[in-house]
C-alpha positions as CSV (number, residue, x, y, z in Angstrom):
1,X,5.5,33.4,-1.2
2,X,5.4,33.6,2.5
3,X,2.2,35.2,3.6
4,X,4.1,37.3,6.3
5,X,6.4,40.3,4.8
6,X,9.7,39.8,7.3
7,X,12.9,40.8,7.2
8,X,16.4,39.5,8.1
9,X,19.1,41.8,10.2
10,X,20.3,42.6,6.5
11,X,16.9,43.9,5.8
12,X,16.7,41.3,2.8
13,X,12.8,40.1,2.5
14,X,12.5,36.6,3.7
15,X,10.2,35.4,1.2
16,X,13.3,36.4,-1.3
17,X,15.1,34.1,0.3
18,X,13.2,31.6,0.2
19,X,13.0,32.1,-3.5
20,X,16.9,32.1,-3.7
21,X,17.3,28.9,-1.0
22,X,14.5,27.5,-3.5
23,X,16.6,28.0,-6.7
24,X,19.9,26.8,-4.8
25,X,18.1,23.6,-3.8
26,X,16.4,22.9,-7.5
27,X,19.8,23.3,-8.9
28,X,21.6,20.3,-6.7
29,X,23.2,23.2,-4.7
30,X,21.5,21.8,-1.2
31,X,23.9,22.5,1.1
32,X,23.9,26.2,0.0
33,X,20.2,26.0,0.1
34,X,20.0,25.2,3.9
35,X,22.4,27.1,5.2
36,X,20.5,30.4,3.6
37,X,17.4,28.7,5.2
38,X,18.8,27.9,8.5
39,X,21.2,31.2,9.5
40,X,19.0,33.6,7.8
41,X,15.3,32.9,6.7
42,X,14.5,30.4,9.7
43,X,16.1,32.7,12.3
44,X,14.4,35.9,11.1
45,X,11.0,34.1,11.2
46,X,11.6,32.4,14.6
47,X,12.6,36.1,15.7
48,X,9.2,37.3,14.5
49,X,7.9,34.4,16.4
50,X,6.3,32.8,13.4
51,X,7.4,30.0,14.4
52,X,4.4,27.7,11.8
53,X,5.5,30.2,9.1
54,X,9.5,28.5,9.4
55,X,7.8,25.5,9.2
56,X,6.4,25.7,6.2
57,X,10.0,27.3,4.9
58,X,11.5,24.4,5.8
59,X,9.0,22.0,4.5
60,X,9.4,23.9,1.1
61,X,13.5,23.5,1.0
62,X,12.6,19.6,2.7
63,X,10.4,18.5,-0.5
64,X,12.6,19.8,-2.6
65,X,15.9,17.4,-1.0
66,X,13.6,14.8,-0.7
67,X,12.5,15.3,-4.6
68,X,16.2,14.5,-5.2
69,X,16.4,11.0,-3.6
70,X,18.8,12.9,-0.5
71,X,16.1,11.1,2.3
72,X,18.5,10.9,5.3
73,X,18.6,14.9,5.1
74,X,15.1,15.5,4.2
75,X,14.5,13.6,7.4
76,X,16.7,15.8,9.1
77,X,14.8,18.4,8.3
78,X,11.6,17.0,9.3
79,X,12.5,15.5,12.8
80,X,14.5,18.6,13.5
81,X,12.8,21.6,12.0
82,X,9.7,21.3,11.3
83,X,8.2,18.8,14.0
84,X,9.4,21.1,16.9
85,X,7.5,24.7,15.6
86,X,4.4,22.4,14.8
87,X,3.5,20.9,17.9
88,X,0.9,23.5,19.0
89,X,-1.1,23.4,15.5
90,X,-2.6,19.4,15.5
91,X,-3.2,19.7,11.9
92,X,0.0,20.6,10.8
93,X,1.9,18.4,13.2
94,X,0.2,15.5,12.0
95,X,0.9,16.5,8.1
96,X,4.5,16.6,9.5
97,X,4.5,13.2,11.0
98,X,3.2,11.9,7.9
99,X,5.6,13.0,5.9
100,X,8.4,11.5,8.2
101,X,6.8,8.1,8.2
102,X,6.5,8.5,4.1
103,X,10.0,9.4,4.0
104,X,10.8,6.2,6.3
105,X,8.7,4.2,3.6
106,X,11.1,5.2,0.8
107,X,14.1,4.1,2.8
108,X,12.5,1.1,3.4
109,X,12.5,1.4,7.4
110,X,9.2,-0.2,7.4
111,X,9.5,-0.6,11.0
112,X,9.7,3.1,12.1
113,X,7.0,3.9,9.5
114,X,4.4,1.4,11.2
115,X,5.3,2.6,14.6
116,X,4.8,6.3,13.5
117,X,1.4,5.5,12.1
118,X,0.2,3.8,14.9
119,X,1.7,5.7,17.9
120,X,2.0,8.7,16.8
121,X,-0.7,9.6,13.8
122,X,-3.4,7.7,14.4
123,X,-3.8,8.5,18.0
124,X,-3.6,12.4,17.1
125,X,-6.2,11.6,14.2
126,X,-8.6,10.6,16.4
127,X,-8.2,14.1,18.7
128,X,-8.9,15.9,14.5
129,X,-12.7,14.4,14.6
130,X,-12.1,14.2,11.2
131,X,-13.4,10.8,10.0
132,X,-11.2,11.2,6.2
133,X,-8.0,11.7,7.9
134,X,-8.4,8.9,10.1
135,X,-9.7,6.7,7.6
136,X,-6.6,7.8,5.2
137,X,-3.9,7.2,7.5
138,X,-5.3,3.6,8.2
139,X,-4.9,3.3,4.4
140,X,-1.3,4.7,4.5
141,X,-0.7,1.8,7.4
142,X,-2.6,-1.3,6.0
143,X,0.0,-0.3,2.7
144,X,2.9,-0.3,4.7
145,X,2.2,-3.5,6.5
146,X,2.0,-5.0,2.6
147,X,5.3,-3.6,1.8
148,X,6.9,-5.0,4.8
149,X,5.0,-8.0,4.0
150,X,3.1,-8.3,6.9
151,X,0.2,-9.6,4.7
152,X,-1.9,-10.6,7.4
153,X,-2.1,-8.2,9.2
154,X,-2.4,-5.8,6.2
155,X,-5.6,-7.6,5.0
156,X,-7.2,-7.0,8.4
157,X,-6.5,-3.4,8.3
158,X,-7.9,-3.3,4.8
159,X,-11.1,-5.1,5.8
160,X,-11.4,-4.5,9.5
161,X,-10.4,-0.4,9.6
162,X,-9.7,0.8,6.3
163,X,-12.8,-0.5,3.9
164,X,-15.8,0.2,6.7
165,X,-14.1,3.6,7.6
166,X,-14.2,4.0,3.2
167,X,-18.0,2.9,3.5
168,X,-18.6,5.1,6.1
169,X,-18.0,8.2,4.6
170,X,-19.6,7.4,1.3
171,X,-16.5,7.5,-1.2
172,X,-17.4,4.8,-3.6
173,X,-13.8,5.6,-5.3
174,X,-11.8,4.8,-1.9
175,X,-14.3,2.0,-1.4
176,X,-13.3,0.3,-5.2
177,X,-9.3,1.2,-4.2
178,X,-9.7,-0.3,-0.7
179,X,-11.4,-3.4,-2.7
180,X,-8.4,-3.8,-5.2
181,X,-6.2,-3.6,-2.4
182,X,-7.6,-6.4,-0.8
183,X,-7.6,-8.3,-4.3
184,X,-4.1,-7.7,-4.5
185,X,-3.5,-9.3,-1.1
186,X,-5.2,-12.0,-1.4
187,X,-3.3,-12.5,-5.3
188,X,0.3,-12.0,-3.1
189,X,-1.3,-14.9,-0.7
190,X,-1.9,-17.2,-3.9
191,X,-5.2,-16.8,-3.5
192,X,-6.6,-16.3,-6.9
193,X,-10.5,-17.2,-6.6
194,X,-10.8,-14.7,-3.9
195,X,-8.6,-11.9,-5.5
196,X,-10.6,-12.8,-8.7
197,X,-14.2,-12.7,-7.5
198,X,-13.3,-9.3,-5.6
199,X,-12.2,-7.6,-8.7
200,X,-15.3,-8.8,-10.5
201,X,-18.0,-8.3,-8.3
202,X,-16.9,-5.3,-6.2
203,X,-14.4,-3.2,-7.9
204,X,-15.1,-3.5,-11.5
205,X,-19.0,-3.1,-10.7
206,X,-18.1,0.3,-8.9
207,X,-16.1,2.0,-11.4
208,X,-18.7,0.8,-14.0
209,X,-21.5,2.6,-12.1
210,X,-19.1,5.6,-11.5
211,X,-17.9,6.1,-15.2
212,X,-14.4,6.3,-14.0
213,X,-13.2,4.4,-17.3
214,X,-9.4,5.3,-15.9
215,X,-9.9,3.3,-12.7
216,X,-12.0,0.4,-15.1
217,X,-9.3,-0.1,-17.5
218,X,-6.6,-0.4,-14.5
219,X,-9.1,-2.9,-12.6
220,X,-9.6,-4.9,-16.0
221,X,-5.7,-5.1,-16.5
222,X,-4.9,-6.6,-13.0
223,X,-8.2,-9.0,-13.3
224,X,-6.3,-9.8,-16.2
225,X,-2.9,-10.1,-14.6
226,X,-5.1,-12.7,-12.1
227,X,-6.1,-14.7,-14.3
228,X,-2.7,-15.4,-15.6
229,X,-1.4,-15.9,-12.3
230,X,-4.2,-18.7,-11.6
231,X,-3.5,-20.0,-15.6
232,X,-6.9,-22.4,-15.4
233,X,-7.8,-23.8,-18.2
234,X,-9.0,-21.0,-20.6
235,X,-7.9,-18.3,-18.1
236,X,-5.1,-17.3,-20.7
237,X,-7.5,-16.3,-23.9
238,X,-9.6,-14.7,-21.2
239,X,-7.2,-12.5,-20.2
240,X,-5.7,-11.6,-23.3
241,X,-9.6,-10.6,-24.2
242,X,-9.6,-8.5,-21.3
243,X,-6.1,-7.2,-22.5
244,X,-7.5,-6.2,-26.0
245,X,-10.3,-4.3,-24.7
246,X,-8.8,-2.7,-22.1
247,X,-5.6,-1.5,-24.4
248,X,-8.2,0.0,-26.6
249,X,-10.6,1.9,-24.4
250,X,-7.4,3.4,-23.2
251,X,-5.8,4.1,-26.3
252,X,-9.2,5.1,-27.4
253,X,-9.6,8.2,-24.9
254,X,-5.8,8.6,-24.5
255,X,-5.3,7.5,-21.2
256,X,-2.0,7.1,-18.7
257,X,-2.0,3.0,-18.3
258,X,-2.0,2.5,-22.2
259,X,1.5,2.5,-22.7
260,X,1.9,0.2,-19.8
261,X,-0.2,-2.5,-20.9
262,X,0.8,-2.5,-24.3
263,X,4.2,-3.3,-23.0
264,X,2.9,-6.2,-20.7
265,X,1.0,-7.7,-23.5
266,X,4.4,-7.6,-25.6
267,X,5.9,-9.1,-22.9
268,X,3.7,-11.7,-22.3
269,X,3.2,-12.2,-26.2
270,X,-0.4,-11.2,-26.8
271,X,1.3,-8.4,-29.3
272,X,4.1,-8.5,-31.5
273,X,5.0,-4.8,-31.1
274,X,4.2,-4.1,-34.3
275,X,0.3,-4.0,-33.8
């Protein structure tokens, strides 16, 4: 619910609006659902001169198009709606730019997405003084360089910004993802020793020492999935070992990636599918 009790010309609330435009826009009915948001809830608020308040009406409608794959008029909404009435508020104008350049991610317009982060985001992150948003949005950058498969210069983000940034502000979890990111680079590159020797003695180690047996089984898995990819001489049994063990610990306390890598080890035939 809106935090601001305001009413259209009709004298309907705004906040039942949005409820309704809500409702239209979970049920596929999105065109219905924006044109209740844009004639009546957005004007009443603008009217009221809670301008941030539309925003985050908007936003609420936005997610829910973009929720249904419809990306080219969840942008619309962003680029359009939202962006404008957040300009004077630095936090949420950057949470709005992020979601455009995320939304440029899923349509695959890595291009736009980079040039967002750096040009736009980055530069206002720095304005913040908030060391976790800056270090996060370096993170969101070095990944889309990866998927646009810019691998070089996404390993120099991950080493050169994104990791010291991590080990700056003490987060030994984003330290041991930054690490596996840089694995995974240096795996894309074919360049299993170093990809290899990162999982072992830098990620592993830290999710070990945290007791995050979540993160460990999902580090054990793609040192696993490395050692295939190299397929050295007894790197196959070594990975099926690592496999085993980390199919049961996850089966053992229940967890998410179970399912997963019992379908990988099918796949690759450590497991009939009857174990």
């Amino acid at each position: 619910m809106l935090a601001l009790r305001v009413h259209t010309q009709m004298g309907v609330a705004v906040d039942e609006l949005m409820e309704l435009a809500e409702e239209l826009a979970r049920e596929g009915n999105v065109p219905a659902a924006l044109n209740l948001l844009l004639q009546q809830v957005v004007p009443a608020l603008d009217a009221s001169d809670a301008h941030h308040e539309a925003a985050v009406a908007i936003a609420r409608v936005a997610d829910l198009v973009e929720a249904q794959g419809r990306y080219e008029a969840a942008l619309a909404l962003w680029r359009e709606q939202i962006l404008p009435r957040s300009m004077d508020v630095p936090v949420l104008h950057i949470e709005a730019l992020q979601r455009v350049a995320e939304i440029h991610v899923a349509l695959e317009d890595y291009d736009e997405a980079i040039r967002l982060r750096c040009e736009d985001i980055l530069p206002r992150c720095q304005s913040l003084d908030d060391p976790a948003v800056g270090a996060t949005n370096l993170a969101f950058l070095a990944e889309t360089l990866f998927k646009a498969g810019r691998l070089d210069e996404s390993l120099e983000c991950w080493t050169e910004n994104v990791l010291p940034a991590f080990i700056e502000l003490g987060d030994d979890a984003t330290c041991a993802f930054a690490c596996g990111k840089i694995a995974d680079i240096h795996q894309a590159r074919g360049e299993h020793h170093e990809a290899l020797r990162i999982r072992l003695h830098e990620q592993i180690p830290t999710y070990e020492a945290m007791g995050d047996l979540e993160s460990l089984v999902v580090a054990r898995t793609n040192l696993a999935i490395n050692l295939i990819a190299r397929d050295a001489e007894g790197d196959l049994d070594n990975a099926r070992i690592i496999l085993e063990a980390a199919l049961a610990d996850a089966e053992e306390e229940g967890l998410p990636p179970a399912a997963d890598i019992r379908t990988f080890m099918i796949k690759r035939g450590f497991l009939t599918g009857e174990e």
